[in-house]
N, C-alpha and C positions, 0 to 999 in steps of 0.2 A: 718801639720796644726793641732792646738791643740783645743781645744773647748774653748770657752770663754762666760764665763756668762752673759756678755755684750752683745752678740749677737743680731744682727734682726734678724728675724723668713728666711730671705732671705741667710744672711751669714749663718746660721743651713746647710741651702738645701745646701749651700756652702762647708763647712767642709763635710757632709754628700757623695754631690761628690768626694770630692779627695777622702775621705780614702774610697768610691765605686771602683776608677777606683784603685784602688790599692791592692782591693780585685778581678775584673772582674778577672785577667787572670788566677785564680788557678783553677785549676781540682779538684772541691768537689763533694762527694756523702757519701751515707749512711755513711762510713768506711772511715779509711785511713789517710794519709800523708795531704792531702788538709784541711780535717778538721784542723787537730790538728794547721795547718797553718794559720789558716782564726782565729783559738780561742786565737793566741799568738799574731796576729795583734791586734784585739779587745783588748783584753789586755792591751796592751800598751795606749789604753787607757781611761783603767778602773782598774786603782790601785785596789786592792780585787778581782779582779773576779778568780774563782777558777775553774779549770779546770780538771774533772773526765773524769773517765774511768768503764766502765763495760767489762767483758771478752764477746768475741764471742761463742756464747750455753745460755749465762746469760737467762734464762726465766723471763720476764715479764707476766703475765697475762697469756693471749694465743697466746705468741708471745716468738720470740726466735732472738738471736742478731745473727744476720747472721756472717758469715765470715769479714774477712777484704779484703776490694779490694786494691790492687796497678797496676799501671799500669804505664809505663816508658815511651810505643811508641806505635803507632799502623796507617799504612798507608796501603792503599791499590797501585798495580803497576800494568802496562799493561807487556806486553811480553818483551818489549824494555825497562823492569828497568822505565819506567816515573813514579813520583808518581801522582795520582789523585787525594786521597783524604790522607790527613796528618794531625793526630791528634794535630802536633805539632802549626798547623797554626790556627785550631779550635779544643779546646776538648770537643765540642758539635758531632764532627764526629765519635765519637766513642759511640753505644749501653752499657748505664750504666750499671756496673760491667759485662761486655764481658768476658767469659773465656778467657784463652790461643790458640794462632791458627797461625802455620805458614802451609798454605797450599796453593796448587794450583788450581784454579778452573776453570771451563767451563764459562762464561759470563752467560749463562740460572743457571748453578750451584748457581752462587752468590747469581742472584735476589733475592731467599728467605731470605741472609741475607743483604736487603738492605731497606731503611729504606726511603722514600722520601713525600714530599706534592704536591702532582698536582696541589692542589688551590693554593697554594702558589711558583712557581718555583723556587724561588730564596732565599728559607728560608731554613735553617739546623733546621730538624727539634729535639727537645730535646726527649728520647726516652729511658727506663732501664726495666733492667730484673733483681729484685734484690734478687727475690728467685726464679726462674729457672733459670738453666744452658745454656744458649746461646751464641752465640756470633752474631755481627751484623757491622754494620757503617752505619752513618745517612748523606744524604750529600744534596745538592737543588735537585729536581726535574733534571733542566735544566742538571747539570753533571749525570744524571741517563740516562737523553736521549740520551747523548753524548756519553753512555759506545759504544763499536763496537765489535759485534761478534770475540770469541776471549778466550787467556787462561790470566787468574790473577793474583797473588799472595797476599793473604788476608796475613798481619801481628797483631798479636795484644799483643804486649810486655806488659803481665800484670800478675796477681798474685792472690789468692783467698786462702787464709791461716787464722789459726786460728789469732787474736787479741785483737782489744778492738776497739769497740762502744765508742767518747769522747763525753762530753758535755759540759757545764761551766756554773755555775752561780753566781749568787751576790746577796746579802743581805744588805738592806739600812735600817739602823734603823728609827725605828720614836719613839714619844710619846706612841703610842697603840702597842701591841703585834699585832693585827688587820692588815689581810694582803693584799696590792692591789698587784695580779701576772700580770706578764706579760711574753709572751713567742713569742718567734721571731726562724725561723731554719737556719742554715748553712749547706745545704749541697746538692745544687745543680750546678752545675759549672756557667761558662759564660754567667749567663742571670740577668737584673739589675733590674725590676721592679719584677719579682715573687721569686727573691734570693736577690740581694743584699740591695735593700732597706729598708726591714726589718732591716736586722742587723744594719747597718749604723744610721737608724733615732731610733732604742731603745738604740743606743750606745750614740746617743744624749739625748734622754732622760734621761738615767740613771747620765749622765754628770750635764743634769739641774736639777733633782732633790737631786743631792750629793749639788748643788750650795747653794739649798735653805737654809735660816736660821733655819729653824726649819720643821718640818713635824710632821703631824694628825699620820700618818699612818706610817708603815714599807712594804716597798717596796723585794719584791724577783721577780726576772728577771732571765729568763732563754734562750740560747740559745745551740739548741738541732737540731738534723737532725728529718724532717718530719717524722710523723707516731710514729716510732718504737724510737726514740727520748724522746718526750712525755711518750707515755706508759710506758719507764724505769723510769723518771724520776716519773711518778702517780706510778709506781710500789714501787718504796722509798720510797715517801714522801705522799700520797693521802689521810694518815689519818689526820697529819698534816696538808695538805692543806683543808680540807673538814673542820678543826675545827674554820681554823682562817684567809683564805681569804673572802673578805667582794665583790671583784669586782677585774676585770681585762680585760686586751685584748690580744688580739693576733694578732701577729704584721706582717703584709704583702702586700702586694703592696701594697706601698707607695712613690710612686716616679714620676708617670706622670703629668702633669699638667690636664688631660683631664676631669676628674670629681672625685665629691666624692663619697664613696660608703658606706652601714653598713649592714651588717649579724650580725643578733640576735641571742644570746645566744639559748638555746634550752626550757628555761623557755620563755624569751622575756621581762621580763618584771622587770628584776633583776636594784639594783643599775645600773650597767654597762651600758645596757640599756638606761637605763635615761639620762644619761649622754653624751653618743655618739651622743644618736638621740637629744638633745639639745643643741650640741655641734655643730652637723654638720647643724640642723636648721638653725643656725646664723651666721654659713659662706657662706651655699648655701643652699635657700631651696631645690633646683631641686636636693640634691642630690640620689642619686640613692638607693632603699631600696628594699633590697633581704630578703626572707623568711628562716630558718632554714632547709627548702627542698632546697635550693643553698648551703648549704655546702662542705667543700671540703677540708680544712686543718685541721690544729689540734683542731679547736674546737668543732672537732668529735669525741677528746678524753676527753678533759676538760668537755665536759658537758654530757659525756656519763651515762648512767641509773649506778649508785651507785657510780659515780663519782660526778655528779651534781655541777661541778665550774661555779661562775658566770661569764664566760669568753665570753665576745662577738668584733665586729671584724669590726674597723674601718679603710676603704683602700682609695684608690683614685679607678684604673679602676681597678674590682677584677677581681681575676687570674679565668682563663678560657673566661673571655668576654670581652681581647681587643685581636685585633688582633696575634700581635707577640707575645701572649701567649706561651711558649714551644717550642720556637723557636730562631734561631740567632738573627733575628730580633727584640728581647728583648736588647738591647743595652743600653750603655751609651748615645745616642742621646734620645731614648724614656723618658729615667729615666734623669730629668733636675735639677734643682737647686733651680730652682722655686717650682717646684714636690714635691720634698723630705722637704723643709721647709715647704709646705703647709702641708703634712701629718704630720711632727713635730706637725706645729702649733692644727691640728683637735684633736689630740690626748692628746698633754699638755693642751688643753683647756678643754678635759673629765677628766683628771686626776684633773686638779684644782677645778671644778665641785665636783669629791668624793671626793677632800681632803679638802675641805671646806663648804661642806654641812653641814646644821647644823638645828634645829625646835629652832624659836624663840619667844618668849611670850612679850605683850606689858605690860607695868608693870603701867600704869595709865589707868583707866575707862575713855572711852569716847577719841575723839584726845587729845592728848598733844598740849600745846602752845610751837610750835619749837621757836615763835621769840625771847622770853625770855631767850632760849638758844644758840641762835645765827647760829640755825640751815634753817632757812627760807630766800628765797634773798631778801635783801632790795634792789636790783636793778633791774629791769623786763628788760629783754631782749627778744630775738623772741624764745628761747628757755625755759624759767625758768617756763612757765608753766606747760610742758612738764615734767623737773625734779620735778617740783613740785607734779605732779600728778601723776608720779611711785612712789616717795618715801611714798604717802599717803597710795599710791596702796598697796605696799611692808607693812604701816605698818597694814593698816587694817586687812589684811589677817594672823599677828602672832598674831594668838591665842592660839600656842604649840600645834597645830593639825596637821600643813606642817611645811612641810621641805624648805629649803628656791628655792632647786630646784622646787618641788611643785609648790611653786607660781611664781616663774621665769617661769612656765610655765604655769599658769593661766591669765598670765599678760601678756603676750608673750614678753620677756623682758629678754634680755642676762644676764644668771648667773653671771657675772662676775662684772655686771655693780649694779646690786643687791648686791653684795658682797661690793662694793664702797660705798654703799649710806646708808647699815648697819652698817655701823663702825662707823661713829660719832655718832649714835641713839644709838649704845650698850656703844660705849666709855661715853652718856649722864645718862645711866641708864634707857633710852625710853624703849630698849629691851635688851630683859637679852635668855640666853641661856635657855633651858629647857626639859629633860628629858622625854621624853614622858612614857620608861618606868619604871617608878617609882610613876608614879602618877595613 
């Protein structure tokens, strides 16, 4: 299924599913084969996206690119050869980057490397070691109770050798050098709302913004593995970005239908900002508003002290506070169709927000006469008072002091629909553009 510009915000969440379920079944983490996997799908489709490599020892900051993991197999057996648990049937049953291990153990021996949730019995729970040496398997509760006094045989056909760290990104021109980032990670396995939704609805994004006719702004989009991902990438480019990104987000859980959510940048009060929490005002007020002390992904890097991006972070239920957070139970049932077009929609609606915010000046003392310009209704309907009275609203308020989100937010009054009712006023000469600093 390809993207099309045509789109409802529904068929989005649409496309977004298939090319999810066609990312679910690979085994990603930090490193590795899976990555490189999940970056040549996306690809396909996003003509330009370019796909690096850093070595494993690469130092970033005060970080170092671990190893590369591979891993082929890994099942656990009773005495009689049965498998129990089989990476190949879930590669959530295997502790992230596990060393090598074919041994025999005591059933008491195992427990320490066994990984389960009692509140949840029936959940595999997600689990890594990706800079100590361990090995483990994660499996439900229920088969932990079921293990029987007894000897094991723990396998785990895997591999931790020098490589390369991938990542991939794209660069969208616009009009302004001026740059809105966006970053989304690849590199967790089999879970749909706190892994593949990201990827899938920025992969839609970057779709409808190549669609646009024109763009304010130049767009750079990255997807990177969490943490040490980020870091490399600020480790490259963070002079560059600190000079000429204006706002951005970062892109994750985005796929349930169950609420919207926004964590604020670590200033709070950045373009980005503005924009989310005006964005999300107007889809839902009740949505759900977390403080900069809920953080938890990478906009722990973006807006770290001498880092300072204006990066803040619009989700639907965010990671750590729905339930099958870190677990099986993060599926393609949880992450729906509906989901993933609504996080499209929250987020194309902040980007349209920065990419057409603008301070506008009225250019006649006192109201303009709109009838004379054919801008007033000559017909009263149950509505026209209504339009009549934001666009007065709209114009009293430019006087090249706000911005037009500013007063979309004084008026309490959808950016968007502000954007609709300034275009004939600017196209009449009512309101003209205007610089704030230069005057």
């Amino acid at each position: 299924m390809k993207y099309n510009s045509n789109f409802t915000d529904i068929e989005v969440g649409e496309y977004c599913h298939t090319l999810a379920q066609r990312l679910f079944p690979i085994c990603r983490s930090l490193t590795g084969p899976g990555v490189r996997e999940t970056l040549a799908i996306i690809g396909e489709h996003l003509p330009g996206l370019q796909i690096e490599e850093v070595p494993s020892g690469y130092q970033a900051f005060d970080w170092n690119v671990p190893n590369e993991w591979h891993i082929k197999d890994a099942y656990l057996e009773d005495a009689n050869g049965n498998r129990l648990i089989d990476f190949k049937t879930n590669n959530l049953h295997v502790l992230g980057y596990s060393e090598p291990i074919d041994t025999v153990l005591t059933l008491e021996e195992l427990q320490q490397h066994l990984y389960s949730l009692p509140a949840q019995p029936e959940a595999i729970p997600y689990i890594t070691s990706y800079y100590s040496r361990r090995w483990g398997f994660c499996l439900t509760h229920t088969q932990r109770l079921a293990l029987k006094p007894g000897n094991y045989r723990a396998v785990i056909d895997a591999e931790l050798k020098p490589g390369v760290l991938n990542y991939a990104h794209i660069v969208i021109p616009g009009e302004s050098t001026q740059e809105v980032f966006l970053s989304t990670y690849v590199c967790h396995p089999s879970m749909a709302n706190n892994e593949l939704s990201g990827p899938v609805v920025t992969t839609a994004l970057i779709n409808w913004l190549m669609s646009l006719p024109s763009r304010k702004y130049t767009y750079r989009v990255v997807f990177i593995p969490e943490t040490i991902g980020s870091i490399v990438y600020l480790s490259k480019h963070h002079t560059q970005l600190k000079q000429q990104v204006i706002a951005g987000f970062n892109i994750s859980c985005v796929g349930d239908d169950r609420c919207y959510s926004f964590l604020p940048s670590r200033n709070g009060e950045t373009l980005s900002d503005k924009a989310a929490r005006h964005a999300l005002q107007h889809i839902d007020r009740n949505y759900k508003r977390y403080t900069w002390m809920d953080r938890g992904s990478d906009e722990r890097q973006y807006c770290a002290p001498g880092i300072d991006l204006p990066i803040a972070t619009i989700m639907r239920s965010k990671y750590g506070e729905f339930p099958e957070y870190h677990t099986s139970l993060d599926d393609l049932t949880l992450v729906t169709p509906a989901g993933l077009g609504g996080g499209f929609a929250a987020l194309r609606d902040a980007l349209e927000i920065i990419e057409n915010n603008q301070t506008l000046k009225c250019t006649v003392l006192c109201e303009p006469q709109l009838g004379k310009r054919g801008l007033y209704p000559t017909i009263s309907t149950k509505d026209t008072a209504g339009k009549v009275r934001t666009m007065m609203g709209l114009i009293s308020y430019c006087d090249g002091t706000l911005s037009l989100l500013e007063i979309a937010e004084k008026i309490d009054h959808p950016f968007q629909d502000l954007v609709r009712i300034a275009k004939p006023l600017i196209e009449n000469g009512l309101l003209a553009p205007f610089d704030k600093s230069q005057h």
